[in-house]
C-alpha positions in Angstrom: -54.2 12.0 -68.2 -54.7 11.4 -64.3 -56.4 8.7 -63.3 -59.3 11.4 -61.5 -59.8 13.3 -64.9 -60.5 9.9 -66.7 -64.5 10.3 -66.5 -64.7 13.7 -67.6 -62.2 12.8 -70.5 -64.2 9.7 -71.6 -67.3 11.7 -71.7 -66.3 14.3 -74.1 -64.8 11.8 -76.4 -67.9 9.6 -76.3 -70.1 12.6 -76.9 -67.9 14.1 -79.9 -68.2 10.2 -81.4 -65.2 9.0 -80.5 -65.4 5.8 -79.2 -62.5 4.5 -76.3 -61.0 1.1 -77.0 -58.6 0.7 -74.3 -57.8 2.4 -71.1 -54.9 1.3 -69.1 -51.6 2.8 -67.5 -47.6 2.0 -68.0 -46.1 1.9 -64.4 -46.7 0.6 -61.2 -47.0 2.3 -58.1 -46.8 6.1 -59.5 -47.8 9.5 -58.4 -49.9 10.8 -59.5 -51.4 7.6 -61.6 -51.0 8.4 -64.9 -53.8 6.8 -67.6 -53.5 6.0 -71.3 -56.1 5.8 -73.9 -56.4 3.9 -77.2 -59.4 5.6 -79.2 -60.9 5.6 -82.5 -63.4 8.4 -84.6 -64.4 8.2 -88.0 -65.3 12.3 -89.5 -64.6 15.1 -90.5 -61.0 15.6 -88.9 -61.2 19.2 -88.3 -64.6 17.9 -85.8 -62.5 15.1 -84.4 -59.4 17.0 -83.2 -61.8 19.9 -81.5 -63.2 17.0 -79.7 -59.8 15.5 -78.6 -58.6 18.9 -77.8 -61.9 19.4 -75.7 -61.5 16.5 -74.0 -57.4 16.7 -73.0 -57.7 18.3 -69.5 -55.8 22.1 -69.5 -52.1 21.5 -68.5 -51.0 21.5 -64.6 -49.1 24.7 -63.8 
């Protein structure tokens, strides 16, 4: 995601019970800063992947 929808991201995935284990980005010096997650849930998967898809901000256009 972009670095400014990291907040809202980590939010939904904490509030669905998925916990965030790493955050941290590839490149240097990009634009726009792009952010990677490392995250972990335990459940039912059908709950888990609403949550992920919930919390993956709507593609730019």
């Amino acid at each position: 995601m972009r670095e400014g929808e990291l907040q809202s991201v980590l939010k939904t995935l904490r509030k669905g019970g998925i916990d965030v284990v790493a955050i941290h980005h590839h490149m240097t010096h990009e634009e726009p800063r792009l952010i990677f997650l490392h995250y972990w849930g335990r459940g039912e998967a059908k709950r888990l992947a609403e949550t992920v898809k919930q919390a993956l901000p709507a593609p730019a256009s």
